[in-house]
N, C-alpha and C positions, 0 to 999 in steps of 0.2 A: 491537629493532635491525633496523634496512631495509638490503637488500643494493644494488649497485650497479643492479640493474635497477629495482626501484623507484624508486629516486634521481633514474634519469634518466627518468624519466614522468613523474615530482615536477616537473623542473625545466624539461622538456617543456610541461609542462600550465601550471605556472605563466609561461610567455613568451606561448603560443597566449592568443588571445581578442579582446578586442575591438577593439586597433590593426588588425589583418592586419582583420579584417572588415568592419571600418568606416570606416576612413580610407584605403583604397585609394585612390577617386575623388578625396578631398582633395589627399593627393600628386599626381595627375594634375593636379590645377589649377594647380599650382607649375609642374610640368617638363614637361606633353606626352607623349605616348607614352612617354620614359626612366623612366616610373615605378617602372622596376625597379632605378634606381643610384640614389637616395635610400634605396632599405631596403637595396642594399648597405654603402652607406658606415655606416648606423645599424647594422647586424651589425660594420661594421669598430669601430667607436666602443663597444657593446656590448663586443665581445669585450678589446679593451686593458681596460676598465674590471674585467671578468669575472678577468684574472690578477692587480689588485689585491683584490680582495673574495678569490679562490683562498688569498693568501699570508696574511691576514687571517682566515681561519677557521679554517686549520689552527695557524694561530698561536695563534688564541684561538678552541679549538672551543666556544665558547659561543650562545645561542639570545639576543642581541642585537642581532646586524646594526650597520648605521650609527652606530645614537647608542651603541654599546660605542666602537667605534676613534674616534670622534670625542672621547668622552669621555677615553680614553687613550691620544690626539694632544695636545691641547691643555689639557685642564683645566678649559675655560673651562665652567661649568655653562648661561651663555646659549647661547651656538654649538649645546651639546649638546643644551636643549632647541629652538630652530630647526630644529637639522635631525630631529630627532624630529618635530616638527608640521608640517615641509612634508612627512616621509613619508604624516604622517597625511592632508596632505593629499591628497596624489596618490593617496590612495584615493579620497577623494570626488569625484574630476576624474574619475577614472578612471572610476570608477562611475556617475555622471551622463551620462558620455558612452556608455556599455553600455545606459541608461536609454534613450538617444535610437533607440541602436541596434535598441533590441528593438523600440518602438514601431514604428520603419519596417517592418523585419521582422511583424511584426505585422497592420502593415494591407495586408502581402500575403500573408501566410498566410490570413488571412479575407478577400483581396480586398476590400477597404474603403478609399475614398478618403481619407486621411490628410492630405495634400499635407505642407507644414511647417511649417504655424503652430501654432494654438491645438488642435484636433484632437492633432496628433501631442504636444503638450505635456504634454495630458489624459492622454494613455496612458503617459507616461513616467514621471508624477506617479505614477499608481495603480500602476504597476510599481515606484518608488519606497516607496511605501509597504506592498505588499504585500513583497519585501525587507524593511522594518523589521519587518514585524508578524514572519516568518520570524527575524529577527534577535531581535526581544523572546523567541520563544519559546526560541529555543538549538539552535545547531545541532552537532553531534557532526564535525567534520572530523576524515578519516582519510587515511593516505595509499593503502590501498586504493581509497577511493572516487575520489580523485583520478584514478586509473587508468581509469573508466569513464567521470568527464567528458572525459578527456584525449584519448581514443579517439573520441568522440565528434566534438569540435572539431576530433580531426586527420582523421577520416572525411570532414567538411565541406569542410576546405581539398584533401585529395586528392581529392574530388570535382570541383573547380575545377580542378585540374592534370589529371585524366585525361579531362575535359572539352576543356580546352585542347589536348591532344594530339590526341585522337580526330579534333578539329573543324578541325586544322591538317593534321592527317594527309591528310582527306579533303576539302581544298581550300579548308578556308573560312579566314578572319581575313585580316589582313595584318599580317607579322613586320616588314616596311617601318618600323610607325608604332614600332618600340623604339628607332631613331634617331635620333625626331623631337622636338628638342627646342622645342614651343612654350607661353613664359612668360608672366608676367602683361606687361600694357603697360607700359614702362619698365624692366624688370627688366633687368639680365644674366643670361647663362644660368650664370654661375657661381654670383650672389645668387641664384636661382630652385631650384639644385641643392640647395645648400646651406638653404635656409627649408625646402625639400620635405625634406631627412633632418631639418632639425630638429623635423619634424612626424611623420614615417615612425620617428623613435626611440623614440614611445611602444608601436608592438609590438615592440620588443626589452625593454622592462622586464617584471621579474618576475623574472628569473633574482636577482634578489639576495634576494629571500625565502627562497632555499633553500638559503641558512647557515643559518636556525632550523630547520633538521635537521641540524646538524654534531653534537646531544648524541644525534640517535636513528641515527647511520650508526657503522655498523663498519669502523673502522678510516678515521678522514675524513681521516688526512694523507693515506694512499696510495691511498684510494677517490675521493675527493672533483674533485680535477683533472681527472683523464682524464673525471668523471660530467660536471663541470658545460660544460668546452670540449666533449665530444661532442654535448651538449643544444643549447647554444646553436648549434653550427655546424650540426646537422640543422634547429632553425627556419630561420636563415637562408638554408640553401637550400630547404626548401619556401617562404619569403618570397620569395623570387624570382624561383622557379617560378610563385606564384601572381599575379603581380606581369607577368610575360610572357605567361601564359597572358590575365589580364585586358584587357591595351591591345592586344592582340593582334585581341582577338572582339569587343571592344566599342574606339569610338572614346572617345578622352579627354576632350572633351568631354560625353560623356552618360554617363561614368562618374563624371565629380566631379557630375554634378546627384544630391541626392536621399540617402537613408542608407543605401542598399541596391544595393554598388556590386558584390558579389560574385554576386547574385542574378541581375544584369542580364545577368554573363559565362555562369552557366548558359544564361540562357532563351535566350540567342544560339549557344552554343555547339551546346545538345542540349534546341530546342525539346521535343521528348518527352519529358525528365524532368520526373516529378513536382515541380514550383515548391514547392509550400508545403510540402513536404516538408525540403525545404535551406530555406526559411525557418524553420523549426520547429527545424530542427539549428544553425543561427545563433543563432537565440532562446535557443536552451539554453545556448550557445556567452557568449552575451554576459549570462545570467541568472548563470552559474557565476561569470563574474569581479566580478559586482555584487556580490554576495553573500559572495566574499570580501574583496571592497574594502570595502564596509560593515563588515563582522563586524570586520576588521583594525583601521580607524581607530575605531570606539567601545573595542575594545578597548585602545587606545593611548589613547585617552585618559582613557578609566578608569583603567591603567597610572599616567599624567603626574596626574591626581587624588591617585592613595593618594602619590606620592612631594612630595607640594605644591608641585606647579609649577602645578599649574592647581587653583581651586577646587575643595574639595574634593566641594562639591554634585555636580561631575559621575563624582565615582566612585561613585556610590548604586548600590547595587544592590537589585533589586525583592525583596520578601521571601520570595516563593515560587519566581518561576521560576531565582533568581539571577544573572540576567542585568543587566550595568548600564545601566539604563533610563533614565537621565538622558543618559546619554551619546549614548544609542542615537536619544533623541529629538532631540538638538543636532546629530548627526552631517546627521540625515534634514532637518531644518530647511535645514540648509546647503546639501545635495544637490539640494532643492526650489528654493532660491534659484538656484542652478548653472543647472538644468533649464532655469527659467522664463528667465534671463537670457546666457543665456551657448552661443553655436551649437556643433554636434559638433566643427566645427575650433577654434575657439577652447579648448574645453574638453581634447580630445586634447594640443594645441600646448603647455596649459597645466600638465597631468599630466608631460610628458617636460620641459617645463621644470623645476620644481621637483624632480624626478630627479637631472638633467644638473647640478643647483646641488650635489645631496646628494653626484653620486660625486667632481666636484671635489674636493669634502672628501676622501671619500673616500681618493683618489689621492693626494693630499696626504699625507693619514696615513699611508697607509702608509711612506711614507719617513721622515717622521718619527717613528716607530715602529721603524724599522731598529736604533736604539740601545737597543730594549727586548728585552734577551735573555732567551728559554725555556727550561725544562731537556729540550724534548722537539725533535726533528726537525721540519720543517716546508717547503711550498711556499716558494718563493723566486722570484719572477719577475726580469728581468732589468731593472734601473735605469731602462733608455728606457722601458721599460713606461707604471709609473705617470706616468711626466713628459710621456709622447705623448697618456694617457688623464688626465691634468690638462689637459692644452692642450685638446685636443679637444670635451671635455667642456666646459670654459670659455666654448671660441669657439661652441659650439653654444647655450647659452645667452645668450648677448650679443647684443644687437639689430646684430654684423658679421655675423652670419647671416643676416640677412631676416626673423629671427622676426618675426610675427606684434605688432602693441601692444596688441591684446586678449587677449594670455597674459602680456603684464605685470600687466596690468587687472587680473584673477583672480587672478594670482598674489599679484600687493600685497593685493588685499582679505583676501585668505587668512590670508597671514603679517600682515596687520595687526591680523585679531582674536585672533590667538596672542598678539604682542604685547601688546594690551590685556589679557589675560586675565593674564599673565604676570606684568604689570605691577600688576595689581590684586591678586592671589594675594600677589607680594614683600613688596607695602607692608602686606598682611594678616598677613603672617606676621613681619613687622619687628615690627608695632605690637606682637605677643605675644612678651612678654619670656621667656618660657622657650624659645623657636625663635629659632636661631640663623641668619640668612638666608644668611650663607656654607657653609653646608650642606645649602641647599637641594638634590633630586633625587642626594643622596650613597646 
């Protein structure tokens, strides 16, 4: 059993990574200097979503997440495996984009001309596949060790803030450019605000991974609230810190050029620090959440194999290492395809989309779940909650946002080879008369 301080380095660590490091500059490209009120309003939108998952765990302290409350919302076993496979996906988005991340990172830690094409591709690939081969062998996650990547990634982003201080302190940047709001050509600066948070929400995810420790925390009705609102609201203000400290020392246009938007704020801020240094702690920064993005989604659907929603081929597990290696190779296939075809913004934009689709649900459930009574005490958020973080959630995903049409792209290709598979498994499993298809995934 883990006490509250571990909890929240848990739920710390799992926010921190590759949104905040990577997609800085991207946000910049939306709104101009404000690039620090898109990661606020995604802490706002975060957080409503945060006290429906709160009343949802303590309700059903079980190690399922999403597809539990979706499954007892609605009943429906499709819904339930969708939203299970767009989580699955949003690892692989997520992870592909950490893929792009390292590479840039990378070819400035060895100083090597990368630029963005086929080069930086090459390196994101073999970082791609070294993560699988890591993944073939088995990796042992603890929540101790969590605590040292955790530390690590947040040494990195407090570097950027005590940079930003130091370099504003002694006369350098301009605090001017936080209220300049300059958009793409044609945009409003309200569409422009609004695209950039629905871009800027993918470093707010992760915090929902950490109900699957509501079976290892003591005591999660009374622990668990105060763990998870303290977590999220410490990211969201170092998000914002690092978010002013950036457009601050570096102008927004040569922040959104390039993968390596955090790197650029050191070298300007405190030429004299060691550069590949904070590239090296980036690297780590964005290796750590590949790695659980991958490990997560093969495990999920090895998971969606052994329950026959997805063929069963892909729950094979290898005979020695035990690790499911079918899965693990379809995962990396896909991740591959991600890489080669799909930019770090597109790929980001596409990760917090199929999110922002999951907590709708989400939200949703839980109110519809209001008439499912417990025999134990429990979190209770207040009505407008979930129905502000249904809306929100909604409209961030819906092309009134500005999103992006290459994170529909992705997204649909995603959810449509789920489908297909889904759909082949069904009719697999109808044809054998001893499997009953209204019970599939029960």
């Amino acid at each position: 059993m883990i006490g509250p301080g571990l909890l929240l380095l848990f739920v710390i660590g799992d926010i921190l990574g590759t949104g905040i490091y990577a997609l800085t500059g991207k946000v910049a490209n939306q709104v101009g200097g404000a690039v620090w009120l898109p990661f606020l309003l995604a802490f706002t939108v975060a957080l409503l979503t945060a006290f429906s998952y709160l009343e949802l765990v303590t309700k059903y302290p079980r190690a399922a997440g999403a597809a539990l409350y979706t499954h007892k919302a609605f009943h429906l076993h499709f819904l339930t495996f969708m939203v299970t496979f767009a989580v699955m996906c949003s690892g692989l988005t997520s992870a592909s984009s950490a893929a792009k991340a390292f590479a840039g990172n990378f070819g400035s830690a060895l100083h090597l001309s990368l630029g963005e094409g086929l080069a930086l591709t090459a390196v994101a690939l073999g970082f791609m596949t070294l993560i699988a081969l890591v993944n073939f062998r088995g990796v042992g996650e603890s929540v101790k060790a969590n605590v040292v990547l955790t530390c690590v990634e947040l040494t990195g982003l407090l570097i950027v803030i005590g940079v930003g201080a130091w370099a504003l302190g002694g006369g350098k940047g301009d605090l001017s450019r936080l209220g300049d709001f300059t958009t793409p050509s044609g945009e409003s600066v309200a569409l422009s605000v609004t695209a950039g948070t629905a871009l800027a929400f993918f470093a707010m995810v992760g915090f929902e991974d950490s109900v699957n420790m509501a079976e290892e925390t003591r005591d999660p009705t009374r622990i668990f609230p105060k763990v998870m609102l303290t977590g999220i609201c410490t990211t969201g203000v170092i998000y914002v810190l690092v978010a002013v400290s950036a457009v601050a020392l570096v102008p927004p246009a040569e922040l959104g050029r390039g993968e390596t938007p955090l790197l650029k704020v050191v070298q300007a801020g405190a030429p004299g620090f060691p550069i590949s240094l904070f590239a090296w702690i980036t690297m780590f920064a964005v290796a750590n959440s590949a790695l659980i993005n991958m490990m997560m989604a093969s495990r999920l659907l090895y998971g969606m194999a052994n329950e026959r929603v997805l063929p069963r081929l892909l729950g094979r597990v290898h005979p020695t290492r035990r690790t499911p290696w079918v899965g693990i190779v379809f995962t990396t296939l896909i991740a591959f395809g991600l890489i080669w075809f799909a930019d770090l913004a597109a790929l980001g934009g596409t990760t917090a989309l199929l999110l922002l689709c999951v907590f709708t649900v989400v939200n949703v459930a839980v109110l519809v779940l209001r008439k499912d009574r417990v025999p134990h005490g429990h979190f209770r958020a207040p009505t407008v909650i979930p129905v502000l973080g249904a809306i929100s959630c909604a409209f961030l995903a819906s092309p009134l946002s500005g999103r992006a049409t290459a994170d529909y792209e992705v997204a649909g290709i995603l959810l449509l080879i789920g489908v297909v598979l889904w759909a082949i498994t069904y009719a697999v499993n109808r044809a054998m008369p001893r499997l009953d298809p209204n019970h599939l995934g029960e």
